[in-house]
Short mmCIF file of the C-alpha atoms (twelve columns), coordinates in Angstrom:
data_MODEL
# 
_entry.id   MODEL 
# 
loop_
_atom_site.group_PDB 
_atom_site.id 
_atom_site.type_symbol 
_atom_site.label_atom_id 
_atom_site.label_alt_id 
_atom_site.label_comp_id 
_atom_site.label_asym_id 
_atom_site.label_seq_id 
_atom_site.Cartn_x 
_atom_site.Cartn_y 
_atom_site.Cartn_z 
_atom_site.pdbx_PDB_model_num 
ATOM 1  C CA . UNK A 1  0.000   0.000  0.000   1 
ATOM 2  C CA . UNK A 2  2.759   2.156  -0.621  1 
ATOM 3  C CA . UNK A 3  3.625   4.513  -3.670  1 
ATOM 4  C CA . UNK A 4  7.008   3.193  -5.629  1 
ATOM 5  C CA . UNK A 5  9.546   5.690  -5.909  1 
ATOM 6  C CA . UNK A 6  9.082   6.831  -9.529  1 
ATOM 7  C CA . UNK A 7  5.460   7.328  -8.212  1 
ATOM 8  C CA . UNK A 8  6.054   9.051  -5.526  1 
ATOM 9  C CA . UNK A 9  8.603   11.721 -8.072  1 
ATOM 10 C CA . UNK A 10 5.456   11.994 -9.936  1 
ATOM 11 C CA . UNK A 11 3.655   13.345 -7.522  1 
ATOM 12 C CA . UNK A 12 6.089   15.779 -6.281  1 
ATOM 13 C CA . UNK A 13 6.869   17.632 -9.473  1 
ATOM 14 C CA . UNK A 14 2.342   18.065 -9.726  1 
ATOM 15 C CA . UNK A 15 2.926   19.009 -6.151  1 
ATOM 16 C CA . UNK A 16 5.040   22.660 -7.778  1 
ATOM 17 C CA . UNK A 17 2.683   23.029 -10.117 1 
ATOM 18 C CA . UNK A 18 -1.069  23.663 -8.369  1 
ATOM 19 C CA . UNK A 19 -3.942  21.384 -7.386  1 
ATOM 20 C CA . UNK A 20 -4.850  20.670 -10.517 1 
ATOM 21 C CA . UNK A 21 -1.756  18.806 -11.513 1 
ATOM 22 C CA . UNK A 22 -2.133  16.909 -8.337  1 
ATOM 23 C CA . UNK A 23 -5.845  16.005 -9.147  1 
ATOM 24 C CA . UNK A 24 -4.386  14.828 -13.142 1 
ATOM 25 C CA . UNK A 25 -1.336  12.803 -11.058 1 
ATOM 26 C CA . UNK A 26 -3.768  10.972 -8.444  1 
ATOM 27 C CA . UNK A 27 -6.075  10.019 -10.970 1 
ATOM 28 C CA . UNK A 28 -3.089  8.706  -13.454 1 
ATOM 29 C CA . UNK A 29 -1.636  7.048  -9.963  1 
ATOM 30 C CA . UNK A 30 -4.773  5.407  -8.879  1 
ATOM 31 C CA . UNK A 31 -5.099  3.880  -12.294 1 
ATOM 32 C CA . UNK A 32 -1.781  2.105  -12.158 1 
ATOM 33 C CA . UNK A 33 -1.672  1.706  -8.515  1 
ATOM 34 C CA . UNK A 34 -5.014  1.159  -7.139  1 
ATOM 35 C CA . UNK A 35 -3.538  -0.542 -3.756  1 
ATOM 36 C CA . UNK A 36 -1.587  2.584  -3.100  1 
ATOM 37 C CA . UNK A 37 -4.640  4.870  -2.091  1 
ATOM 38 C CA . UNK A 38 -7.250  4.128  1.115   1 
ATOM 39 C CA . UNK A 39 -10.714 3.810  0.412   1 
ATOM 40 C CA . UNK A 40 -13.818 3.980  2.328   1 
ATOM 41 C CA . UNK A 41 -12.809 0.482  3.824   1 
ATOM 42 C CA . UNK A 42 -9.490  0.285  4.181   1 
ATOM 43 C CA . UNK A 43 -10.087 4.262  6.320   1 
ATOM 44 C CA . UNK A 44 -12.256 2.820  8.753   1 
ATOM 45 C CA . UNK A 45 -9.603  0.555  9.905   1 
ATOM 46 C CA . UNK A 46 -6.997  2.936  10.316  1 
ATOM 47 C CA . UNK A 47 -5.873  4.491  13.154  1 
ATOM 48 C CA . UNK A 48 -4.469  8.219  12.948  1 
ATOM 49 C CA . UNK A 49 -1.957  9.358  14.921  1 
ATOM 50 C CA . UNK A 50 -3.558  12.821 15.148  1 
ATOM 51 C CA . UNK A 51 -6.970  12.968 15.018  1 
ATOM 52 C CA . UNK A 52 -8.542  13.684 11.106  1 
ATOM 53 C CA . UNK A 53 -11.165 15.791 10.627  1 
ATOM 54 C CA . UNK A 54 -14.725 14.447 11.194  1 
ATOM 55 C CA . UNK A 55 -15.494 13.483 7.717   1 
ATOM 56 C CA . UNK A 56 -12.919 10.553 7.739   1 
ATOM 57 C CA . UNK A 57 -13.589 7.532  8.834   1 
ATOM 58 C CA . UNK A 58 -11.124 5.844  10.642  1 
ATOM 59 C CA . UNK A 59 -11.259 3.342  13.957  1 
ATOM 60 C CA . UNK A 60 -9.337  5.896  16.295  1 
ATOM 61 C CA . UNK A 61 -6.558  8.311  16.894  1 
ATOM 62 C CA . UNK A 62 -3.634  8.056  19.376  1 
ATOM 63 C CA . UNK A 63 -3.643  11.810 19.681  1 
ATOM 64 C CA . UNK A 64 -6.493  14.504 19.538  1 
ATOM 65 C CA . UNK A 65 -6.288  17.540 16.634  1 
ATOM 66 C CA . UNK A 66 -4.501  20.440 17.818  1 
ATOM 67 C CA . UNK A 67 -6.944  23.298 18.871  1 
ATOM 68 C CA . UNK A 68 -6.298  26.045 16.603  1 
ATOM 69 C CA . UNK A 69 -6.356  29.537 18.534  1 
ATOM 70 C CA . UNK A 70 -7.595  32.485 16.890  1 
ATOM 71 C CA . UNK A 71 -5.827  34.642 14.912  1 
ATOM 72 C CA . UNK A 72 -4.479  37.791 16.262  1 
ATOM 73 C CA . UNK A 73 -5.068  41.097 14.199  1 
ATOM 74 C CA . UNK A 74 -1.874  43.705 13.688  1 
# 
């Protein structure tokens, strides 16, 4: 479940140029290397060690999400 090398170049040099190259990349990545990527299944047996945001399932965290304070003003 891991991204080869080569792959893992690939998606560095989308990485420099936007999301959108990223989006192209992942797709052309999941194609060729399905295993590589969680899905729905393989999420809710993971466990984080920070805790993801609430849309992603998962079976636990070690560690809760940081608390973000609020932003100071100049």
């Amino acid at each position: 479940m891991f991204l080869k090398r080569d792959e893992r170049v690939l998606l560095q040099l989308a990485a420099k140029d936007g999301i959108e190259e990223i989006n192209v990349a992942i797709a052309k990545l999941r194609r060729g290397n399905p295993a590589a990527f969680h899905d729905g299944d393989s999420l809710r047996e993971r466990v984080f060690l920070v805790q993801p945001a609430n849309w992603i399932p998962c079976q636990g965290s070690i560690r809760p999400a940081p608390t973000q304070s609020p932003r100071k003003s100049d």
